[in-house]
N, C-alpha and C positions, 0 to 999 in steps of 0.2 A: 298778258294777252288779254285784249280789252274785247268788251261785246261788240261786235261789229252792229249799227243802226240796222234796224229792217230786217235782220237773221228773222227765218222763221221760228214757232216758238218748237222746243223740244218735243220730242215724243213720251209720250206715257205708258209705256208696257210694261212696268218693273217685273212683273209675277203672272204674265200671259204663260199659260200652257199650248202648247202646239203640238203634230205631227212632223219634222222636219222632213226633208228630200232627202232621207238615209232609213236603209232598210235597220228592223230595230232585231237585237238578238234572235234568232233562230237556233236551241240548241246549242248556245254556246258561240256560234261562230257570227263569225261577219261578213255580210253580203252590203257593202258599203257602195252607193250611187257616187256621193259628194263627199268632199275630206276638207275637212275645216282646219286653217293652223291660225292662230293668235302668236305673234313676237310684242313680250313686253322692255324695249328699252327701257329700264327703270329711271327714273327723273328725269328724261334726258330734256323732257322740253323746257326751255329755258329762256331768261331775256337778251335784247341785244349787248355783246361786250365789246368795248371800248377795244378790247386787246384786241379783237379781230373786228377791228374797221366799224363796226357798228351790226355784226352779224350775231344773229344766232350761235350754237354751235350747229344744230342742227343744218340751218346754212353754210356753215365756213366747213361740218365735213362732206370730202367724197364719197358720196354715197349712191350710185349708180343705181342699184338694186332697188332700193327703199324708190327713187324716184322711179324705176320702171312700174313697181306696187300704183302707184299714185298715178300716171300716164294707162296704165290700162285699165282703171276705176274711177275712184273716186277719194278725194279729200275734203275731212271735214275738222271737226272739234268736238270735244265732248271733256263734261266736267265731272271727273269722280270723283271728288271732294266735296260734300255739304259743310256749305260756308259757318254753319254752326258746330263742326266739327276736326279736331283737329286733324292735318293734313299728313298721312303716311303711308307705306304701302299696305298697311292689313284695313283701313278706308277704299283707299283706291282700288287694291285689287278686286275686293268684296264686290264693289260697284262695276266695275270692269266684266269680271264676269255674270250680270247682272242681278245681284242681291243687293238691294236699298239696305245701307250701311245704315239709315235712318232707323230701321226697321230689325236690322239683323246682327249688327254689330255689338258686344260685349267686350271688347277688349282685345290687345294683342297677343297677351301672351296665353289666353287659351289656345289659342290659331296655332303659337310656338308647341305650348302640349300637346297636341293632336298628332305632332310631327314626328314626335318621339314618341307615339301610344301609348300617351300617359293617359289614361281614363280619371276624368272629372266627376264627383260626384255633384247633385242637385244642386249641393252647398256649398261645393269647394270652390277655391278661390285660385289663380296664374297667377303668375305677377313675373313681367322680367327683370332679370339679375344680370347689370352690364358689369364688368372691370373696369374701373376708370379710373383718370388721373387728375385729381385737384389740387390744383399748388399756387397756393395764395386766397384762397375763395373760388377759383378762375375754372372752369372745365377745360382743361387741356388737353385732352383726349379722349373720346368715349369709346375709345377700343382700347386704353393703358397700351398704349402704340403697335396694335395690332397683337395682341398677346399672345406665345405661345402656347399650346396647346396643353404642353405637360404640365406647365408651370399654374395656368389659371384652375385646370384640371383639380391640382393639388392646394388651390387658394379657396375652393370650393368646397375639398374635404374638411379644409377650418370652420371655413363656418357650419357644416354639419356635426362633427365634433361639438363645438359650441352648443349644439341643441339650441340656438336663438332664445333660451331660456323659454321653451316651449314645444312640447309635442307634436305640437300641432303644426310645424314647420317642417318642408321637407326641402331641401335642395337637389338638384339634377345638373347634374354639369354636361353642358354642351358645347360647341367648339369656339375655340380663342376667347373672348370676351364674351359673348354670349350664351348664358343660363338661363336657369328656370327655378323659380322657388314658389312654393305651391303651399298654400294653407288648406287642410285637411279639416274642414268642420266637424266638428261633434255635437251630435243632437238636434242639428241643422242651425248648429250657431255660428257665425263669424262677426268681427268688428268692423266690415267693411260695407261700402253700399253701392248706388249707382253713381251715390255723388265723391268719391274718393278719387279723385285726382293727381295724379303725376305728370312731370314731363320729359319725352323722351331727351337723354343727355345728345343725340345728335344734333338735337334744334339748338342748343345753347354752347357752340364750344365759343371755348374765348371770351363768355360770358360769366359775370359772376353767379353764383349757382345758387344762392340765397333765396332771390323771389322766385325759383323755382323747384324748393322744393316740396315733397307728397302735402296735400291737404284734406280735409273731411273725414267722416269717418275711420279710424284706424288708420288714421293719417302719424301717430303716436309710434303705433307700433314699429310702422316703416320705417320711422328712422330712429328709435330705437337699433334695428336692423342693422341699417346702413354706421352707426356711429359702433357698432362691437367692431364693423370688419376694419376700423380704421386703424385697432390695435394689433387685431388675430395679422393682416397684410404687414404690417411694421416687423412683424418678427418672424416673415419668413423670408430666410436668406437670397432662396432663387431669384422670391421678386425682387428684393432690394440690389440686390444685383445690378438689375438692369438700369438703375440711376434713372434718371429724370422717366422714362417709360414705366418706370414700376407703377402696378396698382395701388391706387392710395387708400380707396375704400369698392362698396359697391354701390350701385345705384337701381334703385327700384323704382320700376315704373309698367303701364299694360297693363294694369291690374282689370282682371274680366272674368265672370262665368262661364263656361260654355254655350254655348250658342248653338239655337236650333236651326240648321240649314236643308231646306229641303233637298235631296240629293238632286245631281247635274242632270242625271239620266231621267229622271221621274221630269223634272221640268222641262226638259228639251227634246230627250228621247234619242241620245249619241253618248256612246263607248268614248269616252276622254282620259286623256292622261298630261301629266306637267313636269316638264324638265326645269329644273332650277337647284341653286344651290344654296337657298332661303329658308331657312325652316320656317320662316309665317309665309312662305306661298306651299310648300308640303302639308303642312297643316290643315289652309284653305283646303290644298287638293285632296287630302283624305278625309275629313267633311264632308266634300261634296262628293265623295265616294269615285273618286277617281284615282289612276294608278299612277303612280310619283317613279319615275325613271330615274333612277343613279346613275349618273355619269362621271367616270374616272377624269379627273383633273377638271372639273369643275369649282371654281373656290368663291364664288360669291362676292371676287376681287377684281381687280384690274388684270391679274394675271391668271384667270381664268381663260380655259383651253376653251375658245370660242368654234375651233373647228369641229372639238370632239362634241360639243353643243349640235351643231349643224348636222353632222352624222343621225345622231341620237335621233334628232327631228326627224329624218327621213325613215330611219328603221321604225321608229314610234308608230307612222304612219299606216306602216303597212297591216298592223291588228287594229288600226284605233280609228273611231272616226273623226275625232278632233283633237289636236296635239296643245297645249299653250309649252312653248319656249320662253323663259324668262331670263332676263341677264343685267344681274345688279352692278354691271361696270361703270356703268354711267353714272349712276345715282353717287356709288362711291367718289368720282371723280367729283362731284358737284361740292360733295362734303368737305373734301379737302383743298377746294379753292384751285383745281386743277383743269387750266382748257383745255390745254393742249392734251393732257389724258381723255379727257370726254371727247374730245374728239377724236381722240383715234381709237376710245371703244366702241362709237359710231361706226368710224369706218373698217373693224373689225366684226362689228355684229351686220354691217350691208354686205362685204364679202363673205364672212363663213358663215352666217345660217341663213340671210332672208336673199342670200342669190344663189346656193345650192336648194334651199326649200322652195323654193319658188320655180326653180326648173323641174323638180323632181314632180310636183302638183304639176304641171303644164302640160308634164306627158303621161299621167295617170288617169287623164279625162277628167269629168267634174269636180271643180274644185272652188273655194274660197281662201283669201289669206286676209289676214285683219294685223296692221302695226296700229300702236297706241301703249304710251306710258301708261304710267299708273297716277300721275301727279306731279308736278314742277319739281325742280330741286334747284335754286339759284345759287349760282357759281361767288355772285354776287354776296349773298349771304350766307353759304352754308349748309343752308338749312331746307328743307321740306315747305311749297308754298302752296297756297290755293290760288285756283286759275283752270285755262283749259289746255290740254295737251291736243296736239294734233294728232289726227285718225287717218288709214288710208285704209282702203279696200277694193279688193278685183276678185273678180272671177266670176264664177259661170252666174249667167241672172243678177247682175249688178253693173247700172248702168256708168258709164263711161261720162267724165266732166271733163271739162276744159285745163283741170291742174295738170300740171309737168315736173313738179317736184312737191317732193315730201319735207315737210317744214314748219315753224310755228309761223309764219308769215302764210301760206299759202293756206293753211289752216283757218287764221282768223279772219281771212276774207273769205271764208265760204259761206256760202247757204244751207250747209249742213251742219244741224248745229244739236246736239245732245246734250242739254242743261239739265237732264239725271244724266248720269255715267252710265246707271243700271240700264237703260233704256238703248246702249248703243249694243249687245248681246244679242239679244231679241231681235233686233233688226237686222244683223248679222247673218244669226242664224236663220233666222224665218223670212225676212223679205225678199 
């Protein structure tokens, strides 16, 4: 998505404090004017593909809903990726909900600790822990093909067993592929710094995994780390089992401190809460001291229950003054080189949440709704890109443009244009 010439320039609000048009706690309860919802399609914006004529996917799906967002407001663009940083959703979301990732960001897999209320101390150290599959040099999968749950569960227990040849090592098993392994400083020591670098195994599948793996400080340790699991995985039966899907080793990467986030409410002055099935958007949202909604059959997949999502949204609504609905179906689809999936977790997330949530606000009196990814995902590559995703926004006190559809084309010809991400929050809420 290219700059369009003559855009004006972005706005600058990363860390404006305000009053918003919503009564603030009394007692507990909520006397709410205005009800704010954010839907984050993850990845979904994307470049034109050849497979669909030269469209977007965002263009090629049905999405009726998203464009009525867009026909009674406004479309624009905004960039929540600082091009000096690498591009994923604990960047994007951060900036999304307007904290300068510049500024605020530590890492991803603190974001992941905080989702499981793991308490960090001053000096300890995240770090995520994938399952993955390497055969030949090659990353073949950075989910060891979506791993089940008992099994990686119990791939987890090895390496704690193991003691990493260190106390200081603690592992946490969390669902399918995705863990937590946490260094525990003592005396406010650790071998690691700002500049210890990893990268996530989603950006490189299919690629050899050699110039990417951990560097800098206590860059040693980690793969130390990573080369024990490539024995303790070999010798346990479940996994090997599965042939070519077994996990080969692990892969560490996120490594971050904890991170001071001003709470949601102290900066905006709205009771919020966030349905997703993310533990780095939970994380985000219990940081920012907001209430994380569990939703039955929500899976963070393609086959994620996108009505019971839409429901959620609506009930959320009724104690909270701003809801974020998030749904990693798209982003997944991007990963796996899949359109025709992204497009129809598009045109599942326009019918069951953003055109039930959107009628339900219409007849509740003051309202706002805000769509916006979190950052590119090309279908093209795989992988996570920097660029600008397209924005839409309606509701009460926000004027009305000329767009008729929600899209990344209709996006980069706007005049609206948010070159910080952090910066399109604040305008949101406050303009």
């Amino acid at each position: 998505m290219s700059e369009l010439a003559g855009s004006r320039p972005g706005l600058h609000l990363c860390f404006s404090v305000f009053t918003p048009r919503t009564s603030i706690y009394d007692h507990g309860t909520i006397d709410s004017i205005m009800k704010y919802v954010l839907v984050i399609p993850d990845g979904a914006a994307d470049e034109p593909q050849e497979s669909l004529g030269g469209l977007t996917p965002f263009q090629a799906a049905k999405t009726p809903n998203m464009d009525a967002v867009a026909k009674a407001g406004v479309v624009g663009r905004a960039n929540h990726v600082p091009d000096s940083m690498p591009s994923g959703s604990d960047v994007g979301t951060m900036s999304l909900f307007g904290y300068d990732p510049l500024k605020f960001h530590t890492g991803r897999a603190p974001l992941e600790a905080a989702a499981q209320g793991i308490e960090l101390g001053a000096d300890d150290w995240a770090i995520r822990c994938n399952l993955v599959t390497i055969l030949d040099g090659v990353m073949k999968s950075f989910t060891a093909g979506q791993m089940p749950n008992d099994i990686g569960a119990n791939l987890i227990q090895l390496l704690q067993k193991d003691q990493c040849g260190s106390e200081n090592w603690k592992f946490y098993t969390g669902v399918s592929y995705r863990n937590l392994l946490l260094y525990r400083s003592r005396n406010g020591e650790a071998p690691f710094s700002s500049e210890t670098q990893s990268t996530p195994p989603h950006d490189i599948t299919d690629q050899n995994v050699a110039p990417y793996l951990p560097t800098g400080p206590g860059a040693d340790q980690l793969l130390d780390l990573m080369q024990r699991s490539v024995s303790l995985f070999a010798s346990d039966e479940a996994n090997t089992a599965r042939g070519r899907s077994a996990a080969t080793q692990t892969w560490l990467w996120g490594i971050g401190k904890r991170p001071a986030l001003t709470p949601f409410k102290e900066r905006f002055g709205v009771h919020s809460a966030v349905i997703t099935a993310v533990d780095l958007l939970r994380g985000i949202g219990r940081l920012l001291g907001w209430d994380v909604i569990e939703v039955e059959g929500a899976t963070g997949y393609l086959d994620t229950d996108y009505a019971a999502k839409g429901r959620a949204g609506i009930e959320t609504l009724k104690d909270h003054d701003f809801v974020v609905v998030h749904i990693e179906a798209s982003d997944e689809a991007s990963h796996e080189g899949e359109a025709d999936a992204k497009i129809e977790a598009l045109e599942r997330i326009d019918a069951d949440i953003v055109g039930p949530i959107h009628e339900y606000l219409k007849s509740q009196g003051d309202y706002r709704m805000l769509l916006s990814p979190d950052h590119p995902t090309f279908l093209r590559t795989k992988t996570h890109a920097h660029g600008y995703v397209p924005v839409a926004a309606c509701g009460t006190g926000i004027a009305v443009d000329s767009a008729s559809t929600y899209d990344d084309v209709t996006g980069a010809a706007s005049s609206l244009v948010f070159e910080q991400g952090c910066d399109l929050m604040p305008w949101f809420l406050k303009s």
